[in-house]
KOLNUKOL-969452 format. One record per residue (C-alpha): x, y, z; residue in one letter. Coordinates in steps of 0.05 Angstrom, whole numbers, padded with zeros to 5 digits, always signed. Each point is the difference from the previous one (the first is absolute). Example, Ala and Ser with C-alpha at 12.3 -4.5 7.8 and 13.67 -1.06 7.14 Angstrom:
2
+00246-00090+00156A+00027+00069-00013S
//
This chain:
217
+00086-00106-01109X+00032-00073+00010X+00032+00006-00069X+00029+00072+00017X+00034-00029+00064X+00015-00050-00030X+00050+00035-00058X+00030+00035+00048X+00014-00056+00044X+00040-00030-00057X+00040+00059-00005X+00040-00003+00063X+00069-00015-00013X-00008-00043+00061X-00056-00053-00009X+00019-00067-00025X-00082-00024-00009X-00063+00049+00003X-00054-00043+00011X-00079+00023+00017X-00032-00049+00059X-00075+00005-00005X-00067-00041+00022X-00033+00034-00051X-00022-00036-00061X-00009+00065-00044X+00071+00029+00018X+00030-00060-00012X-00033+00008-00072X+00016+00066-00004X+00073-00008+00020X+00008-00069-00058X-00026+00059-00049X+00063+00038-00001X+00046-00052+00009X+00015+00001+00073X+00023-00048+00044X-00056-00018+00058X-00014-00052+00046X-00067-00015+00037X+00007-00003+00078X-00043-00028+00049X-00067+00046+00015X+00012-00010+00077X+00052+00048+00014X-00007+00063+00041X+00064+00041-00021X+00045+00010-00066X+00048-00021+00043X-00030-00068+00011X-00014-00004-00084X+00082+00016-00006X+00010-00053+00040X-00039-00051-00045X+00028+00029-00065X+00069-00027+00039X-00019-00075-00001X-00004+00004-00073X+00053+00053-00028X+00049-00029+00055X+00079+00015+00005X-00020+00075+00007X+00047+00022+00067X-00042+00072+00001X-00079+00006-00023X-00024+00077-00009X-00079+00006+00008X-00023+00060-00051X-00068+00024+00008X-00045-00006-00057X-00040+00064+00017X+00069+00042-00014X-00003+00015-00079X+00051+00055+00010X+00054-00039+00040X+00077+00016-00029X+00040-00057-00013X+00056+00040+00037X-00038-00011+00061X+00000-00067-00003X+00076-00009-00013X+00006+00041+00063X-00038-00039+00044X+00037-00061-00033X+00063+00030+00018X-00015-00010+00075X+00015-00067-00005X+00074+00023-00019X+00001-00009+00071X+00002-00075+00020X-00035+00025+00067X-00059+00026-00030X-00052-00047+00021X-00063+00053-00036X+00002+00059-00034X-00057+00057-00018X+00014+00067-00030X-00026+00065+00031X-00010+00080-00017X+00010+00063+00029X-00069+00034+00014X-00001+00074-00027X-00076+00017+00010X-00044+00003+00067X-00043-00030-00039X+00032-00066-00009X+00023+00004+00069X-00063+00001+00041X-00035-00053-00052X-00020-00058+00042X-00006-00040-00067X+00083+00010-00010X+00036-00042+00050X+00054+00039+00027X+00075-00038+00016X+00054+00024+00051X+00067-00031-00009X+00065+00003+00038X+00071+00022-00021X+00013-00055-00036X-00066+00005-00039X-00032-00063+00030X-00072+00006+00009X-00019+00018+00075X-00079-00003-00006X-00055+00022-00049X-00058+00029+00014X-00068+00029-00034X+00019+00059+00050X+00038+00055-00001X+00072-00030+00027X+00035+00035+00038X-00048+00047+00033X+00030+00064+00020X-00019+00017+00075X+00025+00076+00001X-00013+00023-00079X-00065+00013-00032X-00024-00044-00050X+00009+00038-00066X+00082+00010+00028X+00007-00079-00002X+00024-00003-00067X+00063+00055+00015X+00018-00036+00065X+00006-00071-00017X+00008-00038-00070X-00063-00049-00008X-00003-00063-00048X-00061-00031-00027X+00014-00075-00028X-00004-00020-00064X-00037-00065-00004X+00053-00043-00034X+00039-00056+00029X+00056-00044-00006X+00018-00061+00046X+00056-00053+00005X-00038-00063-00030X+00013-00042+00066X-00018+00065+00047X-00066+00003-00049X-00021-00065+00017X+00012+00005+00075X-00050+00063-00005X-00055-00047-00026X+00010-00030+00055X-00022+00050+00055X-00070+00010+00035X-00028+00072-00012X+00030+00043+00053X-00031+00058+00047X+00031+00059-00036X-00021-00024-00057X-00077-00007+00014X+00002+00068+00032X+00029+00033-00056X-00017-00043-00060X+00081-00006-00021X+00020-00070-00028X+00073+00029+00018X-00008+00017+00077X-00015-00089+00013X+00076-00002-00026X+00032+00055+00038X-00044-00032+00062X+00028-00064-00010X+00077+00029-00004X+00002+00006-00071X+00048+00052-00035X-00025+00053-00049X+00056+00043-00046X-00033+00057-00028X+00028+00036-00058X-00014+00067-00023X-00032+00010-00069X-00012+00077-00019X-00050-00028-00059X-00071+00013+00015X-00044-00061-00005X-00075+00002-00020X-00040-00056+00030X-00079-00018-00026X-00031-00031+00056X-00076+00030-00018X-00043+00025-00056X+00029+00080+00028X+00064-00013-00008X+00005-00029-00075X-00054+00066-00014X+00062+00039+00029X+00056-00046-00036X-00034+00022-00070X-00002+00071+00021X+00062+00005+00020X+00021-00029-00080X-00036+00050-00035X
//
């Protein structure tokens, strides 16, 4: 899986390195067999956030770092150039990419964190909840009445804004909901969301790589 997300990493028309940070002896093995670059970060930190940050005191010079998941085998290079072209914008301080939810399904799934973002696509506030909740409409007319986003868990910071993040003591919202991103909208922290219509598959347990190979039959 590291070596799939890997080649398509290094496809982006965007990326200047693609590097894999890791504590783990056997990736860093398994990343040296196919030739890729990898560093070995500290075993200490709580966040790939925090392991971006380290891979920046070594590959240093970089003014934007994008943190790709390594449990996202399927992720399309053209997402990444569009979440690098955030930055086009010298205001952008983070940037995460987001997707229109089509099923009720996906939109009452407490496992899918859920985004709502103003006019100018900045992120307002993400939640494991259904956001917004519609007061006067049944549940199963939520999806007609209002579009929903669920995030995409890929990221790409400013280098100096990334290290300031390091920086911050884990925030209320964050504990309550278990979202790295809500301790940087607490502390004032801009988000820029952009809009991928790709869908991403994510293995986070044993049930969803069963479901990854059925679904590539």
């Amino acid at each position: 899986m590291i070596q799939r997300v890997y080649e398509q990493a290094i496809q982006s028309q965007s990326l200047d390195q693609v590097v894999v940070a890791t504590d783990d002896e056997r990736i860093l093995a398994h990343v040296r067999t196919f030739g890729g670059n990898v560093l070995m970060t500290a075993g200490t930190h709580q966040s790939g956030t925090d392991r971006c940050a380290e891979v920046l005191t070594v590959y240093s010079g970089f003014d934007v770092a994008i943190n790709i998941q390594g449990d996202e085998p399927y992720i399309d290079p053209a997402q990444i150039d569009l979440l690098v072209s955030c930055f086009d914008n010298k205001h952008v301080q983070i940037a995460t990419l987001i997707k229109r939810i089509s099923t009720a399904e996906e939109l009452f799934n407490t496992g899918i964190p859920k985004v709502v973002v103003n006019r100018t696509g900045q992120a307002i506030y993400f939640s494991r909840q259904t956001i917004p909740f519609q007061r006067n409409a049944p549940s199963q007319d939520w999806l007609h009445l209002h579009p929903y986003y669920k995030h995409i868990g890929i990221y790409g910071y400013r280098s100096a804004i990334l290290a300031e993040l390091t920086k911050l003591p884990v925030s209320s919202l964050e504990q309550a909901e278990a979202l790295e991103q809500l301790r940087w909208l607490e502390n004032g922290y801009h988000i820029q969301t952009a809009e991928t219509k790709v869908e991403t598959i994510a293995v986070d347990t044993p049930e969803d790589l069963d479901r990854l190979k059925a679904m590539k039959q």
